[in-house]
Structures are given as C-alpha cells and as structure tokens.
C-alpha positions in Angstrom: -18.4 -16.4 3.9 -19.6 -18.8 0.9 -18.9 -21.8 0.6 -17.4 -21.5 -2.9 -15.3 -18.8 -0.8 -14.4 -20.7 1.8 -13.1 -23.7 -0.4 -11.0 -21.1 -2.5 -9.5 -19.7 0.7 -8.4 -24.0 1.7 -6.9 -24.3 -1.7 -4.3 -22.1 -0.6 -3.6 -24.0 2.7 -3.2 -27.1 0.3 -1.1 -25.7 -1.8 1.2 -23.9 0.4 1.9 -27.4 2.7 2.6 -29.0 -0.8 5.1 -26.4 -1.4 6.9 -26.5 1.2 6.9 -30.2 1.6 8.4 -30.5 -2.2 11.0 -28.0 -1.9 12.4 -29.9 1.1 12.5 -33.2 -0.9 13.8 -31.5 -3.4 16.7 -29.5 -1.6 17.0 -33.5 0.1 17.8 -34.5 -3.5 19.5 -31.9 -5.2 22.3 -30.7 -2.1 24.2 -33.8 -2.9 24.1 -32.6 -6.6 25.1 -29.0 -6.4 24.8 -25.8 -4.3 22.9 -23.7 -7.2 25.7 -21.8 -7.3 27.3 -20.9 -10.6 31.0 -22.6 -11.7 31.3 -24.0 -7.9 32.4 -27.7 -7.6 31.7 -27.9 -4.1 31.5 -31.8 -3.1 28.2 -32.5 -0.6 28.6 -36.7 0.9 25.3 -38.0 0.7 26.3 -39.5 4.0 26.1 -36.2 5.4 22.4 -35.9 4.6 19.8 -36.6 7.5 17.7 -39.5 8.3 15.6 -39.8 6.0 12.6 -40.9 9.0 13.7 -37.8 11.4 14.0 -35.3 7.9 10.2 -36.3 6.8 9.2 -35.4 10.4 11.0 -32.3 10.1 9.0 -31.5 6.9 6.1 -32.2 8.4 6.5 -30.2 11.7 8.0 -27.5 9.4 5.3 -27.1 6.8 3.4 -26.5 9.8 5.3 -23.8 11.0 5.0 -22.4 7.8 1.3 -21.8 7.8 1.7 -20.7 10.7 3.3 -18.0 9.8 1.3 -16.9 6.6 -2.0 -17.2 8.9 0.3 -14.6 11.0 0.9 -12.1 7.8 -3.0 -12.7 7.3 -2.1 -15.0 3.9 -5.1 -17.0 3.9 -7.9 -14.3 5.1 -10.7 -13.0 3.5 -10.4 -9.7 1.9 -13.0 -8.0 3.4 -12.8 -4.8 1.5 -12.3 -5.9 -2.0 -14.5 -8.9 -0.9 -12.2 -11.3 -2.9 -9.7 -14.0 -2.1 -6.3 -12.8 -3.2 -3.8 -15.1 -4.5 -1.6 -13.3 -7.0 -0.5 -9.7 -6.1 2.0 -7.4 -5.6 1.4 -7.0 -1.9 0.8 -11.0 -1.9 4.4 -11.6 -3.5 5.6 -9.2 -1.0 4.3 -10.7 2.2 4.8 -14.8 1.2 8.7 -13.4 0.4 8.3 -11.8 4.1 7.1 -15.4 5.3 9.7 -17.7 3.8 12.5 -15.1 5.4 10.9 -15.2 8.9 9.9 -19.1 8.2 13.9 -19.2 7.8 15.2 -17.6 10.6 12.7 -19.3 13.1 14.1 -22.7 11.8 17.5 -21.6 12.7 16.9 -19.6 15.8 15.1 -23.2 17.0 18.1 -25.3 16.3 20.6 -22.6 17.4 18.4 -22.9 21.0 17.7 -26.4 21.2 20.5 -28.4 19.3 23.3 -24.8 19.4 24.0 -25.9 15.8 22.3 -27.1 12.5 22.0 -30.3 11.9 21.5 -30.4 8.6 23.7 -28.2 5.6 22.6 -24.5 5.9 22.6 -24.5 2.3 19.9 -27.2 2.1 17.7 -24.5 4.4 18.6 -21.9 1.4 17.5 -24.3 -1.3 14.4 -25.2 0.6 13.3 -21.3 1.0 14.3 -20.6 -2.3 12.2 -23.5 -4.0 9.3 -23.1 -1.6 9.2 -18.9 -2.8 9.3 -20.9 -6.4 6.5 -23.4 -6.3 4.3 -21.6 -3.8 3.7 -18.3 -5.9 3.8 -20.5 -8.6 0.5 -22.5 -7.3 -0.9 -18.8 -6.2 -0.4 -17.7 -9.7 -2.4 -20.7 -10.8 -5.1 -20.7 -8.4 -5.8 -17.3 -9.5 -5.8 -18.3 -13.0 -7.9 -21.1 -12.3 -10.7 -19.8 -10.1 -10.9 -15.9 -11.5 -11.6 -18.1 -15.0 -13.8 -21.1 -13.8 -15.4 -20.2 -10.8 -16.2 -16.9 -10.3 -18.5 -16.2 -7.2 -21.1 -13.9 -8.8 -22.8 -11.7 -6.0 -26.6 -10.7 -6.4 -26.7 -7.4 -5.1 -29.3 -4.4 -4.7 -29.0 -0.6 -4.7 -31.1 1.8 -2.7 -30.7 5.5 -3.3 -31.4 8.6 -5.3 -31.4 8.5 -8.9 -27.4 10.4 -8.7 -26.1 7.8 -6.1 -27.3 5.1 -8.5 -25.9 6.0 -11.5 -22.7 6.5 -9.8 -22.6 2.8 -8.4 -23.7 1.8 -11.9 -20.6 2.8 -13.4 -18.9 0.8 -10.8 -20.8 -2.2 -11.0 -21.5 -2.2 -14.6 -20.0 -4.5 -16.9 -18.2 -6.4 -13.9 -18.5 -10.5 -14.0 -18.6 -10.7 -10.1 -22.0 -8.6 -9.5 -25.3 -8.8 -10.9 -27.4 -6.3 -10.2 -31.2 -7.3 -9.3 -32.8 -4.0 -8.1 -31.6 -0.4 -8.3 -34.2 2.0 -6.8 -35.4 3.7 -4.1 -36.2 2.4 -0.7 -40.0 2.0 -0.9 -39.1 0.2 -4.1 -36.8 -2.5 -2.9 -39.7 -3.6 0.2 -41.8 -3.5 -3.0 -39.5 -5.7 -4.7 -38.9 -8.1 -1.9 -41.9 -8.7 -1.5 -42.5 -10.2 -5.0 -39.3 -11.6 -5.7 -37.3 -14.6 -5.4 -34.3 -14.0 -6.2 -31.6 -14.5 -3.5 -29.9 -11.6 -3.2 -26.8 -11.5 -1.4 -25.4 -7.8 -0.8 -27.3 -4.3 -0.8 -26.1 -0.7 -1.4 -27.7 1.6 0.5 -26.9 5.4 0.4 -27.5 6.7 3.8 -29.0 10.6 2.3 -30.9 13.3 4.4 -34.3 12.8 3.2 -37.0 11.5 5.4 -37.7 8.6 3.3 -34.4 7.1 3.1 -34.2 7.9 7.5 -37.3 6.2 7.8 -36.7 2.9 5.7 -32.8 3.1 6.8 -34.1 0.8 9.9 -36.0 -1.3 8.4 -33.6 -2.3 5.6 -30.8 -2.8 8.1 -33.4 -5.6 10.2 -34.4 -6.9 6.3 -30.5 -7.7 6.5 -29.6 -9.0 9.3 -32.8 -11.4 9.1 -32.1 -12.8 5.4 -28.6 -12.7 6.0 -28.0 -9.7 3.4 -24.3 -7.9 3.5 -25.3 -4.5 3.9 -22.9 -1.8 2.7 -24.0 1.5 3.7 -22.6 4.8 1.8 -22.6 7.9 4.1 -24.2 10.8 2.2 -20.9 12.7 2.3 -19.2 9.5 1.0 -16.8 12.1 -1.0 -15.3 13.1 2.3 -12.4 11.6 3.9 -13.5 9.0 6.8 -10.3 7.3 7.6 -10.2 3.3 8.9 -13.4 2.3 11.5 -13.5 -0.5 13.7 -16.3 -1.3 16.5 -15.2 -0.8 20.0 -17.3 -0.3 23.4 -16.4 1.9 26.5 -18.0 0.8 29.5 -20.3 -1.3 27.3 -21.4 1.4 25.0 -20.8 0.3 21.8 -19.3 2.5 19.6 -17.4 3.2 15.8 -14.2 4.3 16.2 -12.2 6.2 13.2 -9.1 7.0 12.5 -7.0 9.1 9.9 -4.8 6.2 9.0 -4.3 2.6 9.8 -2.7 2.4 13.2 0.2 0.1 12.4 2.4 1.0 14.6 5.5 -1.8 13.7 5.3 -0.3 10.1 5.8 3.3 10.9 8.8 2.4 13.5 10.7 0.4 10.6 10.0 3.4 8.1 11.2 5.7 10.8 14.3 3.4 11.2 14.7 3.1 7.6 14.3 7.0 7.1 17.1 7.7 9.2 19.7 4.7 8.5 19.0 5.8 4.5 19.3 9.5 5.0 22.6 9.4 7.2 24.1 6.7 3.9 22.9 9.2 1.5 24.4 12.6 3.0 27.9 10.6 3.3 27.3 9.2 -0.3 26.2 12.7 -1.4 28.4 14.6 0.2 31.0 15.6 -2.9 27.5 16.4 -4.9 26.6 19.3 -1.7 30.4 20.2 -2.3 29.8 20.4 -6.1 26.7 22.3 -5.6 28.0 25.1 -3.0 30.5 25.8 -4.9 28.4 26.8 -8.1 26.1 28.6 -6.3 28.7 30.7 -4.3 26.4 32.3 -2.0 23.1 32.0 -0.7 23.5 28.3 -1.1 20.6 26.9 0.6 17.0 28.0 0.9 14.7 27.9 4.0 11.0 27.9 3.7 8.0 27.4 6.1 6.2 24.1 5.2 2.8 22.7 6.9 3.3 19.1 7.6 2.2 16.8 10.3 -1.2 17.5 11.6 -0.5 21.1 10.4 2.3 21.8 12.1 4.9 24.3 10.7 8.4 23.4 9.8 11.7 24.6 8.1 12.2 23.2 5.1 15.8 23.2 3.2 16.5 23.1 -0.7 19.5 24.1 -2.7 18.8 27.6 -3.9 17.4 27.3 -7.6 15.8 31.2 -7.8 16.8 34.5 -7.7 17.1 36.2 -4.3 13.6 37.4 -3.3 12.0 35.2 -5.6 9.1 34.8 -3.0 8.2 38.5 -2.9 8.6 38.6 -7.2 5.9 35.8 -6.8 2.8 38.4 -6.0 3.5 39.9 -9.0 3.3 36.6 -11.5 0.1 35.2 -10.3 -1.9 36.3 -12.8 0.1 33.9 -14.9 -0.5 30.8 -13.1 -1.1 27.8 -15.4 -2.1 25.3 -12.7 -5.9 24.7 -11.5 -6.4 24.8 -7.7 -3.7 27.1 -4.9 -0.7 25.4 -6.0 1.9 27.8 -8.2 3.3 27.1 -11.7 4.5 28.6 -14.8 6.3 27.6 -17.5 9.6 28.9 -17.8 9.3 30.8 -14.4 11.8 33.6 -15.0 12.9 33.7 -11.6 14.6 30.6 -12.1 18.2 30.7 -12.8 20.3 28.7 -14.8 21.9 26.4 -12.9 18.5 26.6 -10.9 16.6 24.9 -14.0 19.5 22.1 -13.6 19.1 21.1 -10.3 15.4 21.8 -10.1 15.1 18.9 -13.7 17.5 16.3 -12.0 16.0 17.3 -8.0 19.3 18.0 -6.8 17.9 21.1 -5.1 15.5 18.4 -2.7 18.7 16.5 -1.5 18.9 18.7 1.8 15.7 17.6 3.0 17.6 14.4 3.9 18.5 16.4 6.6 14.8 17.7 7.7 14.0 13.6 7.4 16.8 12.7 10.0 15.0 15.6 11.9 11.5 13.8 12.0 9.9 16.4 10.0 9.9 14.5 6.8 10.1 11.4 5.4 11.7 9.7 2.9 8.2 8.7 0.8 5.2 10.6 1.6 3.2 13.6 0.2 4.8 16.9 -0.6 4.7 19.6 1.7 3.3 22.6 0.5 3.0 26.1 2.0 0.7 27.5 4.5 -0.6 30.1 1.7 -1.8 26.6 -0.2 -3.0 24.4 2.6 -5.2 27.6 3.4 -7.3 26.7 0.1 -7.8 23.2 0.3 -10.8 21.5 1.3 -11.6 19.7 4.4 -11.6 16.1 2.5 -8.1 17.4 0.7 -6.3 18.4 4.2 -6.2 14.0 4.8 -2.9 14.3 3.6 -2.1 16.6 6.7 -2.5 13.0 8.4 0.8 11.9 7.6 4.8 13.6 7.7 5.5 14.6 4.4 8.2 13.6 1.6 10.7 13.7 -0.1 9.8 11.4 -2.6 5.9 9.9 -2.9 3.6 8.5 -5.4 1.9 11.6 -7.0 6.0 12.6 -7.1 6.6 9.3 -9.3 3.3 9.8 -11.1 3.8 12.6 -13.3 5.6 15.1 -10.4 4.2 18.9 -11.8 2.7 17.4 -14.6 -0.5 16.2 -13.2 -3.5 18.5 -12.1 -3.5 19.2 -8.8 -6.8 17.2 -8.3 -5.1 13.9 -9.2 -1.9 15.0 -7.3 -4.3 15.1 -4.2 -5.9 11.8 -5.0 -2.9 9.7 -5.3 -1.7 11.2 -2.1 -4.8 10.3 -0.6 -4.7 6.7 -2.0 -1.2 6.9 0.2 -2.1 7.7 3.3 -5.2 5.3 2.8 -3.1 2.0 1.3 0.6 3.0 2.9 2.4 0.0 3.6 6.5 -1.3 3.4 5.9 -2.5 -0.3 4.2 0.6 -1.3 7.3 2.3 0.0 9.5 0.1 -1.8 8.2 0.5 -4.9 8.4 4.2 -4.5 11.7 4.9 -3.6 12.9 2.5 -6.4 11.0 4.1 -8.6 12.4 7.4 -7.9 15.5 7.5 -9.4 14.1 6.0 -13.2 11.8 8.8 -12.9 14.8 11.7 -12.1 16.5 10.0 -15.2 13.3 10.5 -17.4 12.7 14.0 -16.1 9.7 14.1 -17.1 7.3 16.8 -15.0 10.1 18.5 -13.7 9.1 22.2 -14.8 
C-alpha cells in the first residue's frame, strides 16, 4: 500500500475515536438539558450523572471498542478492487449505522453481565449513538471531500495487449485523474520501454491472449513485477465470461485458485433467508383481502402454474394470478413472429391474449403476489433475478446462465430498472451486477424501491 494510502486509511481511525469521544461529552452535557425528544419536559439531576474520572475512562475504553468493531465490518481496509479508500458511500453509511447498533448493544450486554444494570441513563447511550452516527459520517463526508480534491494518489500504469484489448482499457482509463498512462503496447514493446525509461511505474495491464508472443513474455512480465514491485493485473482472454470471486488456497501444499459463482457469505444469505420468510408470511396476512378481491374477479381459473428454471437450473412451479386467456401458452407459437424484444425473451405490445382485468393486475403486479408463497417454499426470493422459462434459459449464453447461480425473485434490480422496458442485454447485466455485488443494503434498497416503482408503472407492458 502507499504511503499517501496508508495515511488516508489512519485518518479514518482518527476521526472515528474523535467521534465517538465527542458524542459522549456531548450526551454528558446535554442529558441534563433534554432527552431530544420533542414537547417532553422530562427533568434529568445532574447528580444522577457519572463520575466525571470513571465516565472519561469509559470513553476511552469505549471508543476503543468502537474501532473495534468497524475493523470487524472491514471500515478501515483497503479496497482492493476499486483500489481506493472509501469514506463516503452508500454501503459505507450502511455498515458504520450497522457498527454504532452493534457498538450499542455490546455496551449494554457488558453492563447487563458485569454490573446486571446500567449505570448510567440509557438515554445518554442513545444520544451518544445518535451523535457518534452524526459526526462520524460527517468527518467521512469530509475526508472524502478533502482527499478526492487535494490529494489524489495518481497511479503510473502500463498496458500490454493487442491493439482491441487496448483501446478497450483506454476508454476506461481515459480521462480519469487517478491513472496516467505511460506505455500501451505490446509485450516486446513494454521490455523495450523498460529498458529506456525511468519512469516509475506502479501498476500494469496485461491481457493474458492465445498468441505465442504474449505466452512467451507472460513469464517474464510477471518476474518484471514481482522484482520492481509492479501490481500486476492480469485480464483473462475471455475476460467477457463470467469468472465468479477467486481466492488462493493450497491442498496438501499445492497451491491453487479457487472460484466461486458468488461470494460465499454465508451469515448474509441466512438473514435474507430469515427475512424472506418472516416478510412473506406478514405480507400473505396483510394481503390476504387483496387474494379475496382478486379470486373473486376472476371467478375461475384463478391462479396460474408455470415451470420456471431457477437455482442452479433446477425446475420449479411457479404461481401468478391468472392475467391471460385460457391456453394462452399454446396461442403463444402462433404470435412469435411478432416479437418486439431482441434476444429469447417474449413481448408484444398489447398482447391480445391478455384480458382486461389481466392488463390491471399485470401494470400494478398484483398477478406476482402468489409467489410469496413459492418464496416461503425456498424456491424464490424476495429480491433476486427473474425466473424465466426453460424455452428461454435454452438460448442464453454460458456467461448469461451466472444468474442461474442464485434463487430467483420476486422483486430485483433489473425489475426496479426499467422492468420490460429495458433490452434484454441490460436486463442480464444488471442481474449479473447482482449476483456479483449482492449484499443486505443492496436488498434494501430494492425492496424499498419496489413499491415507488409499481406506483410509476412504468415498463409494465
């Protein structure tokens, strides 16, 4: 890591220990004052305050505990693949929220074990978390500010590959403050260019192709790298395919790269597993005079089954409200030739088997709601990709099936993107980005998303 990088990444140590240590003085001062709660009178004796001696070694031992815990959520490392320090960010905001909470309930669950009560007002603990969330992503906000403006770390780096792999990383680098580009050729080129040039470069490209040249040189570049101290990023030649999340391993001291599909967080999917079923059971109770509503318009044939591909292509059953014409699957054959959508999925506008009250329920998804069920099931879940039909998985491509990777959705981002209304290429790329970047925020953010885009209805056809 630089140093420049390294000193950026303290800041935040800094900052956060002086956050923590004001909002403590602060609550100190202000609990006496007022609860922060609106039009309440409610009388605090300053007498009832701790030792002022025992409270500072309390913020102290505290504070520490707190950086403790954002080392823990991985707050202060280095993002090794946007090779950046992040301060300010959504999934920052997210995980320092997820700190103070955690940073809370380990202060209590210590004095419930050790003292079996508080000894100081539990509102004071609020108005400590509360200012610490304040002045902490405040000082984050700053940093960012301050550092993205003043002291950019600008990397010197070199690309190695064939004329179409360079101008496709030159579109990438071009124009951005962080990277300065010093050579862009071919391998034979860049020894050339070492050799008779002083610049100190500090990252290289190389695009790992088929050609005997680029095999030959591959070696030598890589013992360049590790001898100078060059970060060496290599791009497989099918870089367009999906190759999942990698880590270095060894089996019986054979070293070895290990991929998988998706990150293997295992404590995120059982809390979205948790969450999918707690949500679905609310929402079927909640929903339930809707279903009634629903049945009753529909009088017959109420709900429709389908087969869907979804986990590691395994077939399900998969239940909508009925919003088409009885054999509306075998009428389908005959209306292909109208398709308006590029690529194996199916859509026309105005689809004429479609019925009336179909169109409603189909514009305000109403017809989706029984898939709550097929998420308490485990074959969906609440946010992911949308399962499509065995017909249409047939035509994908191998780098397309990633999305197989994952249980399907109800809800997901290409869903709250657009829905029908982007091109079945982007539809797949935002589902990739998904199963690539899934996390509890991006979840969030979809499911509360959701229902603004329902109300829109936009892409609903």
């Amino acid at each position: 890591m630089h140093k420049k990088e390294f000193f950026q990444g303290f800041t935040r140590i800094v900052t956060d220990s002086i956050s923590v240590t004001s909002a403590w003085i602060l609550a100190y001062f202000i609990r006496p004052i007022t609860d922060l709660i609106p039009n309440s009178a409610y009388y605090f004796p300053v007498e009832n305050l701790p030792n002022k001696v025992f409270f500072l070694n309390f913020t102290l031992i505290s504070a520490v505990g707190f950086i403790g815990i954002l080392f823990s959520l991985s707050l202060y490392s280095y993002n090794k693949k946007h090779h950046t320090i992040q301060y300010f960010s959504w999934n920052v905001i997210g995980k320092y929220i997820w700190g103070i909470i955690l940073w809370g309930m380990s202060i209590i669950a210590v004095y419930a074990l050790v003292f079996h009560e508080l000894i100081f007002s539990r509102v004071m603990l609020a108005q400590a978390m509360l200012f610490t969330g304040i002045i902490g992503l405040f000082f984050r906000f700053l940093l960012r500010v301050i550092f993205e403006k003043y002291f950019i770390i600008k990397k010197n780096i070199a690309i190695i590959s064939n004329e179409k792999g360079r101008e496709q990383l030159l579109q990438i680098f071009d124009n951005n403050p962080k990277y300065s580009l010093c050579f862009s050729g071919t391998s034979i080129d860049f020894l050339d260019f070492l050799d008779s040039n002083t610049t100190q470069l500090t990252d290289i490209f190389f695009t790992d192709g088929k050609d005997r040249e680029t095999f030959t040189y591959r070696e030598h570049i890589k013992v360049l790298s590790a001898e100078k101290g060059f970060h060496l990023h290599i791009i497989p030649h099918h870089s367009q395919e999906f190759l999942g999340h990698s880590y270095f391993n060894t089996i019986e001291d054979i070293p070895l790269t290990t991929h998988t599909h998706i990150k293997q967080n295992y404590w995120f999917f059982a809390l979205k597993r948790f969450f999918d079923i707690i949500i679905s059971s609310i929402l079927l109770i909640l929903l339930s005079p809707l279903f009634l509503f629903v049945a009753y318009k529909l009088r017959t044939h109420i709900i429709y089954a389908s087969q869907r591909v979804g986990k590691n292509g395994q077939l399900f059953t998969i239940y909508k409200f009925r919003s088409m014409i009885v054999n509306a699957d075998k009428i389908k054959d005959t209306l292909l030739e109208q398709n308006q959508r590029k690529g194996p999925l199916f859509k026309i506008k105005n689809d004429p088997r479609i019925t009336a009250f179909g169109k409603f329920i189909r514009r305000t998804s109403i017809d989706e709601l029984p898939q709550l069920w097929n998420v308490i099931k485990g074959d969906m879940s609440l946010i992911g990709p949308r399962p499509h039909l065995p017909s249409e998985i047939e035509q994908y491509t191998l780098s397309q099936r990633r999305i197989l990777s994952i249980k399907p959705g109800i809800s997901g981002l290409s869903q709250v993107s657009g829905r029908s209304d982007l091109s079945f290429q982007r539809e797949i790329f935002l589902d990739s980005y998904y199963c690539e970047n899934m996390n509890i925020w991006l979840d969030l953010k979809i499911f509360f998303k959701t229902p603004i885009v329902l109300l829109i209805g936009k892409g609903s056809d």
